[in-house]
N, C-alpha and C positions, 0 to 999 in steps of 0.2 A: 414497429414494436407495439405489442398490447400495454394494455394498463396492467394487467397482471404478470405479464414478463417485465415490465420497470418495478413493479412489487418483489417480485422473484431477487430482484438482480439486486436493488436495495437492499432487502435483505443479506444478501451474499456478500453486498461490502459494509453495510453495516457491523458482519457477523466478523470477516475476518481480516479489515483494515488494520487492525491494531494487535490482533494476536498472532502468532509467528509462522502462520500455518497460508500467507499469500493470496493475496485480494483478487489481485490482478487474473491470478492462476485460475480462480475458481470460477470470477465472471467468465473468462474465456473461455472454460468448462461447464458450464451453463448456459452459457450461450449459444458453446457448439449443442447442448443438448438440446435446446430450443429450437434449432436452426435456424437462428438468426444473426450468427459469425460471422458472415463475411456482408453483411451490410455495413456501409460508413458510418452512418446515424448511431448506430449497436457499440461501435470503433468507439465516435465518439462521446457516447453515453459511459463507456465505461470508464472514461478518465476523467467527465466531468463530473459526473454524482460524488465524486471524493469530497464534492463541496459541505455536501452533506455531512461526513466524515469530519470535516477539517475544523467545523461549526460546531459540533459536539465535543472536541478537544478545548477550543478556546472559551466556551460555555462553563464548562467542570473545571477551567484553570482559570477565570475570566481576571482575578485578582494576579496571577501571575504574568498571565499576557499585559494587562492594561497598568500597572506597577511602573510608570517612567520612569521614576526615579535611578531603579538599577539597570543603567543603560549595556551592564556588561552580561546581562542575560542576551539582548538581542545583537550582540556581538557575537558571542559566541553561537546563534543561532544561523547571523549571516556566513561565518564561515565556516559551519559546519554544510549550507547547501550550497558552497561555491563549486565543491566536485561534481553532484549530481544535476549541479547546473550546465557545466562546461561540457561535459560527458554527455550527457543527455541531448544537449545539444550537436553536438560530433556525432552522434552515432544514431539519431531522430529513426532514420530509414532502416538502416539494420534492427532496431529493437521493434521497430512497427512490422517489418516481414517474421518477426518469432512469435508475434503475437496473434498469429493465423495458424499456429500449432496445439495442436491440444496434444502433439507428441512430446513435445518440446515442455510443456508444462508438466506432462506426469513425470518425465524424468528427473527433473528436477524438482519436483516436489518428492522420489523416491531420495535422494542424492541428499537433498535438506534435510529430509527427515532422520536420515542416519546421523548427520552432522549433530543433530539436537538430541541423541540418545546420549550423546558423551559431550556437549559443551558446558554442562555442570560442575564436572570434575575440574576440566579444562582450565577456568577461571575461577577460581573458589578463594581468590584471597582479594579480597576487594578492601582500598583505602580508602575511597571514596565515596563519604554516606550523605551528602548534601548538594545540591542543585552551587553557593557560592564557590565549591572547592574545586569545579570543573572548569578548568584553563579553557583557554580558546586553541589552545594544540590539541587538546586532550577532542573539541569540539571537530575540528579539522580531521582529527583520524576517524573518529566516528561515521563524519560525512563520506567519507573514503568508501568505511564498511557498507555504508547505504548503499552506493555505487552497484555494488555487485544485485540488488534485487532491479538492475536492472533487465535483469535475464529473468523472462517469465515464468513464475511458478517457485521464484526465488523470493521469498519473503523480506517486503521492507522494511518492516516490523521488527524479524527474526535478524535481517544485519545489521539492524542499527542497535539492536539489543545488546548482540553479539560484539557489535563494537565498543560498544560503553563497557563490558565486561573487560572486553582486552582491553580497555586502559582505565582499567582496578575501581570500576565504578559496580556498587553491589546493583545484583540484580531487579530491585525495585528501584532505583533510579537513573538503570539504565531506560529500564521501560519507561518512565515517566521524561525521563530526555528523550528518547523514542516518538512518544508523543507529541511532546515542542516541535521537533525536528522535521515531525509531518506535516505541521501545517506550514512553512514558507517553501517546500519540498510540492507539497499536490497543489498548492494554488501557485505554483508557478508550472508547475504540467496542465493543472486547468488552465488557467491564461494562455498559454502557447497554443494551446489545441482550440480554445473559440479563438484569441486574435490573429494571432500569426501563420499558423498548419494550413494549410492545404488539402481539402477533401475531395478525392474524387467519389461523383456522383454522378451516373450514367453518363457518363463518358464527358463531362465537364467536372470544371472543378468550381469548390467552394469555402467559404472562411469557414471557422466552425461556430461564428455566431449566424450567418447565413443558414446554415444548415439547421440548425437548431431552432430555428424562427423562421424556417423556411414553410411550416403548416402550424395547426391548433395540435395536433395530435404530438408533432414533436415534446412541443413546451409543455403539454399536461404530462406527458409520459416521465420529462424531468423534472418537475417539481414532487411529480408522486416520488418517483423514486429517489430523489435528495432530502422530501422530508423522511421516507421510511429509514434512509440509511440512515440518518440524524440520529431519528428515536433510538434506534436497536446498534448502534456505535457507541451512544450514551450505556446502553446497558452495558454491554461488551467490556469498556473500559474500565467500568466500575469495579467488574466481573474478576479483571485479568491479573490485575497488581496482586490482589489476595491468594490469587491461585497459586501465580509463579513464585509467591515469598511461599508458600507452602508445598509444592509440589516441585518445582522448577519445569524443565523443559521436556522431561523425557512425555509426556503424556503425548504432546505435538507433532514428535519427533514418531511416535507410533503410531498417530494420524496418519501424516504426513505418507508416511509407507504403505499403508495400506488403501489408503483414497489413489494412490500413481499407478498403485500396481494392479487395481481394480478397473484406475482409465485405460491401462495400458493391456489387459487384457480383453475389454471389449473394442478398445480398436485392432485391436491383431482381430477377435471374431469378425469383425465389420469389413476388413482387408478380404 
């Protein structure tokens, strides 16, 4: 990987870790564009630059993260990632062979996108307008909705949004649990992927701190690309709350379809 495709790529989760429109989806769509997809190092670049991501969330909330006091915020944050922990962990191999699709991504980026032209109507009577009033059930079904972006090009953003909605959370606080909810959700996908994961690497295998320190070029390439995604995740976030309380989701929802069916037309010409 160059220093300018970790810039590229930064940017890409920067831009779209936090808005409904799928992170995952886009590096892997950039990455095919790059041709640099089916490298492991590219694999595990794109799950760890969320660090990036995850820094910028607890920076702009730094009094809610660091707040002990109300011990029932990080309760309900634990059990909100105990689905996409257990899940994620059962099904490791299956969602890592989808992530070598970039078919598989437009589709359900076209699939999403329809979902988000009408989940406005869908939920429009929300009780819940404050971060204390959110039970730890209420948390647990949320994590649930997360579950499903584990299908690539399925926005994690978009279902955890979606699920704060269905249980009567307005749509500015869902996205801002949204946000809580990503960072013990990607730093526990970063952690599994440098400690635990298994990397094959010309025909051996490797941890993914191994791999990642296995040259100079690796580690400059991550740190560029975890600061760029920091910076421009910061913007992003800032960006997004004021949009969706004004606009809601259909903007995304018309992205979304037209970016799938754009990929999906140039892989049919490519075929």
């Amino acid at each position: 990987m160059t220093t300018l495709e970790s810039v590229i790529l930064g940017i890409v989760e920067g831009i779209t870790e936090y808005l409904p429109i799928s992170s995952t989806g886009h590096m892997i769509l950039a990455s095919y564009f790059m041709g640099i997809q089916e490298d492991s190092y590219t694999k595990l670049f794109e799950i760890c630059i969320q660090l990036g991501a995850i820094l910028s969330v607890v920076v702009l909330y730094w009094k809610k993260f660091f707040d002990f006091s109300k011990w029932q915020f990080y309760l309900k944050l634990i059990v909100a990632v105990l689905p996409a922990l257990i899940l994620g962990f059962l099904f490791n191999d299956a969602i890592e062979e989808m992530l070598e699709s970039p078919l598989v991504v437009s589709i359900t980026m076209v699939l999403g996108g329809i979902v988000l032209l009408f989940i406005d109507k869908a939920f429009n009577n929300p009780t819940i307008t404050d971060e204390p009033h959110i039970k730890p059930l209420n948390g647990f079904w949320i994590g649930v909705w997360q579950c499903i972006s584990m299908i690539p090009g399925v926005s994690r953003s978009a279902a955890s949004i979606i699920g704060g909605m269905q249980q009567k959370l307005t749509r500015s606080l869902a996205a801002e649990f949204s946000f809580f909810l990503a960072v013990p959700t990607m730093a526990a996908a970063t952690g599994y992927s440098l400690i635990l994961k298994h990397w094959k690497v010309n025909g051996s295998e490797m941890k993914g701190y191994e791999l990642l320190t296995q040259n100079r070029d690796n580690l400059m390439t991550f740190g560029i690309g975890t600061v760029v995604s920091f910076v421009v995740a910061m913007i992003a976030i800032k960006s997004f709350i004021s949009f969706l309380q004004k606009y809601g989701f259909r903007a995304f929802g018309i992205y979304r379809i037209i970016a799938g069916l754009i990929v999906m037309l140039f892989l049919g010409f490519k075929a």
